[in-house]
N, C-alpha and C positions, 0 to 999 in steps of 0.2 A: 389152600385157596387158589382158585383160580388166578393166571397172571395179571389180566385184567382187573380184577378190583383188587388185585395187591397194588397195583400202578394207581386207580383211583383212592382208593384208603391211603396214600402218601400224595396226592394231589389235596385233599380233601385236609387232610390232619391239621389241625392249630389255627383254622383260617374261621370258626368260631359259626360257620353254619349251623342253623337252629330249624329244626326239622318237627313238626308238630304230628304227636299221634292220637289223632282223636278216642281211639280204643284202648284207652291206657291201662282198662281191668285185665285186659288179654294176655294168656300166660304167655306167649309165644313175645308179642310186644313187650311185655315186661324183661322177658331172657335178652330179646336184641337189645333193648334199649341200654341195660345194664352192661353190655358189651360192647355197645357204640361209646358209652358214658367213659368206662374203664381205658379203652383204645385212643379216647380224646379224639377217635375221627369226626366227628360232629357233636353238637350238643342238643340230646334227647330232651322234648320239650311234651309231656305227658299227659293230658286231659283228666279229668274224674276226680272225685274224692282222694282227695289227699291221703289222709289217715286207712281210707279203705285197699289205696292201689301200695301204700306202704309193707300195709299188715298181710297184702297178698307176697308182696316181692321178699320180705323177710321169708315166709312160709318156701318160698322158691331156692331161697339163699342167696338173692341177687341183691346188691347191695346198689339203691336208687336214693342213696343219701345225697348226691351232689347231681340229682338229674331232679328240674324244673318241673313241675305240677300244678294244673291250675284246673279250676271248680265253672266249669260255663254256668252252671245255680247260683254262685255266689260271687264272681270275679266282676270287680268293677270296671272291667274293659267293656262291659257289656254296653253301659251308657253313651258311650263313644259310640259304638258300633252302631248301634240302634237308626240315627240318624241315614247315614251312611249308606245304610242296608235298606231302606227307606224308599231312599234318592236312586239306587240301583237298581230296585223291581218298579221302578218306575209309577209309582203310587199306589201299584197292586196288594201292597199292605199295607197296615197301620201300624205306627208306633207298638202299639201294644202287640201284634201279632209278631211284629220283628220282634222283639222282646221275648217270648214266646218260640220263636222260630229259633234264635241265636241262643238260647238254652240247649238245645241239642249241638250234643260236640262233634259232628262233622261240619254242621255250620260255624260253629265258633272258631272251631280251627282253621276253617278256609277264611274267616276273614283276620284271624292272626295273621295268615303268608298277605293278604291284600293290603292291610296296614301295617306290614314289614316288622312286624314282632316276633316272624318267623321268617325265613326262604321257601318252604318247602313244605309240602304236605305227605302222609303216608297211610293208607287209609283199608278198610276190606277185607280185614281177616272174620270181622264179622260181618259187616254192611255188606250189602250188593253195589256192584260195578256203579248201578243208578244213583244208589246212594249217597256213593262218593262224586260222582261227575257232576250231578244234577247243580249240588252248591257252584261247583267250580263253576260250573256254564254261567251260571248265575252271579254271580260274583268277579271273580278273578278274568271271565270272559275268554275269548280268543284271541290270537293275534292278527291285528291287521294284516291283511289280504288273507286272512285261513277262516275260511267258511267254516267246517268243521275240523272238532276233534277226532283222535285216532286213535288206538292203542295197537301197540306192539309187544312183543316180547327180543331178550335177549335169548340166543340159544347158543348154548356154549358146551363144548367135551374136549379137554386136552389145549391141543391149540387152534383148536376152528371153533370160530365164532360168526355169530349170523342176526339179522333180526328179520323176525317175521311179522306181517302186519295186512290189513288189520284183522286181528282177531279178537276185538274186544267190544267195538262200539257201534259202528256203523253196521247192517242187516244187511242192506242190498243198494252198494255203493253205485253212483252214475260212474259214467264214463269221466266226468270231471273230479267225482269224488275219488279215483282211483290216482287220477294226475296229482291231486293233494296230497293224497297219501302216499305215493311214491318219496316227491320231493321231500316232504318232511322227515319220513323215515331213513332217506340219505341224510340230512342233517344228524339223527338222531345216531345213527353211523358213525359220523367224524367227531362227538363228543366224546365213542368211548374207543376211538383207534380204529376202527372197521374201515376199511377202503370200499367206499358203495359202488357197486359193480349190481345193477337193480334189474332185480326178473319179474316180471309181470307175467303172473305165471295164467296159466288157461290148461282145458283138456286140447286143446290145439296150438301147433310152431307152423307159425307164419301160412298160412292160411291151410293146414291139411284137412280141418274143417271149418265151414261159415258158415255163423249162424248168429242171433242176435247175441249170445251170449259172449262167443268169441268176436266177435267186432266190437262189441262193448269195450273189451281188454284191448285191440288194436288202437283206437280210437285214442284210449286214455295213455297209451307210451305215444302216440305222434301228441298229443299235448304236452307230454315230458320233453318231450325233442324240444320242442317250443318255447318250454321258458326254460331248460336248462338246458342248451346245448354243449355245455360240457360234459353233462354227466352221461357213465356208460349203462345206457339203458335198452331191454330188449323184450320184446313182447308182440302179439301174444306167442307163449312159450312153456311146454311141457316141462315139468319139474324135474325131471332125468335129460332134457337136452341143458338146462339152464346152471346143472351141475356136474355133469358126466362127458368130459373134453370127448370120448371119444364119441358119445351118442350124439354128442351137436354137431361134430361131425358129416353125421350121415342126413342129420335133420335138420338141419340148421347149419351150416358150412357156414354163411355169411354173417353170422351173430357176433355183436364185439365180446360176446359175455363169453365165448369161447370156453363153456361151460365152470365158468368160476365165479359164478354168481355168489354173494356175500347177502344181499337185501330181495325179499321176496315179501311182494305186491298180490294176495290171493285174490280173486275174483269176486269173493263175498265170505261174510260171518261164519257160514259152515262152513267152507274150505278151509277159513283160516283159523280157526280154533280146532279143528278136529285134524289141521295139519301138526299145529304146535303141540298137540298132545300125544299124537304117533309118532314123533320125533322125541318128545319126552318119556315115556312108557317102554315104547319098542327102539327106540333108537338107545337112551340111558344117556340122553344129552337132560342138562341145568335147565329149566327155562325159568328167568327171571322176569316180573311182568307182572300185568300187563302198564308199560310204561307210557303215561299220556304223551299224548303231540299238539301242538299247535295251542297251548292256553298259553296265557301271558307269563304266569309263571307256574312253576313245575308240582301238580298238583299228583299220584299216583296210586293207582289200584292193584292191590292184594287179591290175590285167588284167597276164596275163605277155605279153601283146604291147604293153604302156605303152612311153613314149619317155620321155626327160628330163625336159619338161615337166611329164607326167604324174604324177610323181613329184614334181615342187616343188609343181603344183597341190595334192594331195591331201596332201602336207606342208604346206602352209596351212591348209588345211580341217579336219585332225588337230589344227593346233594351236587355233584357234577352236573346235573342242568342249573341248579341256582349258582353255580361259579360260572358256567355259561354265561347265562344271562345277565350277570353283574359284568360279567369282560366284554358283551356286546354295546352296555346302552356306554360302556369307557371310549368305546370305537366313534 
């Protein structure tokens, strides 16, 4: 295991986080769960037919006898909710439609984490990205002052660690929408050790070409400068000057990143998913992900081509933003 989540997997152990997985038939979810259960790192909190996600985990050999299961068809938490749910789409449905709506267990689950019967959501080995965010937008919302969400991934090999972002949500970010996703992605940085050192990245460093798309990128780090004058941030900025001391160099001399970029800022959805993936494939780096940013509380999406692993990694990571977030609102 990587050193990083041996450091959260002992951050995390006994402190009784309860993590909801709305796709509890999934063999992949049933493997982690039973390994998260076993390890006592968090406590697996299951969706689906009881009897039916049993009779699959026996068939597996994983042993889901001391991990929590609940039915959104039959579970009386639903009455609770209903209300609730109501008052949050702001009259755009009825009782009976929430009713109806909170039967499906992506929603049921996100509003476990919103009336705290969980921390933490994990979600997308079946569902699509929309599937999972949409409740969450819905529901659990943003955080004050964060317009939108964001997803990143972690990117890990050996001892270098990195997060890329966004590569999950936003299509064709503004120039403010990049300033957001910069800061939050530093945040998301210092929960798991990463020293953010933030590259806004462009097919241009420092003006060798202009043009709208590259002032787009310029625009959104002088906004980073702005609210966060502490943090080292650099843009717009070629991907080999923002990691390659000796090419910043010749192209970039003046850059604090001094080519030791750790957090990278892509320009838009296709740069940053098709970054994250030549990095995963052809490089034979981890990418764990994609990990929400900016909702209230830590709600996260699954590539539905994830494996086992993938699903315990990003169940660690899930639970390290809800210990986060319990040590912020103690501040």
């Amino acid at each position: 295991m990587d050193s990083l989540f041996g450091l959260l997997q002992a951050k995390i152990k006994n402190t009784g986080i309860k993590i909801v997985f709305p796709e509890g038939y999934d063999e992949r979810i049933i493997k982690a769960a039973g390994r998260l259960s076993s390890e006592k790192a968090i406590s697996p909190l299951l969706l689906g037919d009881k009897d039916q996600i049993l009779l699959k985990a026996d068939s597996l050999n994983v042993n889901l006898h001391d991990v929590e299961i609940l039915d959104p068809k039959t579970n009386p938490l639903i009455e609770e909710m209903i209300p609730i749910f109501v008052e949050k789409r702001k009259g755009k449905v009825t009782n009976e439609d929430a009713r109806k709506i909170l039967q499906d267990e992506t929603y049921f689950g996100t509003m476990l984490v919103e009336l705290n019967h969980a921390q933490g959501l994990v979600s997308g080995a079946v569902h699509t990205t929309a599937d999972t965010v949409r409740p969450a937008l819905q529901i659990i919302k943003t955080k004050p002052g964060v317009k939108k969400t964001s997803g990143v991934f972690i990117i890990f090999k050996d001892n270098d660690r990195f997060i890329f972002g966004d590569c999950a949500i936003n299509v064709n970010p503004s120039s403010e929408d990049l300033a957001e996703i910069a800061l939050e992605s530093a945040k998301t940085a210092k929960i798991f050790g990463i020293e953010p050192k933030v590259a806004m990245l462009s097919f241009s460093s420092h003006g060798s070409a202009v043009t709208e798309e590259s002032l787009k990128v310029l625009h959104a780090t002088n906004m980073v400068k702005e609210m966060d004058p502490n943090l080292v941030v650099d843009g717009e900025i070629q991907f080999d000057a923002a990691v390659v001391a000796e090419v910043a160099k010749q192209k970039v001399p003046n850059s604090p990143l001094q080519g030791k970029a750790t957090v990278f800022v892509f320009p838009n959805l296709d740069a940053g998913n098709i970054g994250y993936k030549i990095a995963q494939r052809f490089g034979k780096f981890e990418a764990v992900g994609p990990v929400l940013q900016g909702l209230n509380k830590p709600v996260n999406d699954l590539s539905r081509g994830c494996n086992e692993d993938d699903v315990y990694y990003l169940s660690l990571i899930t639970a390290s933003q809800a210990i986060e977030e319990q040590q912020l609102k103690l501040i």
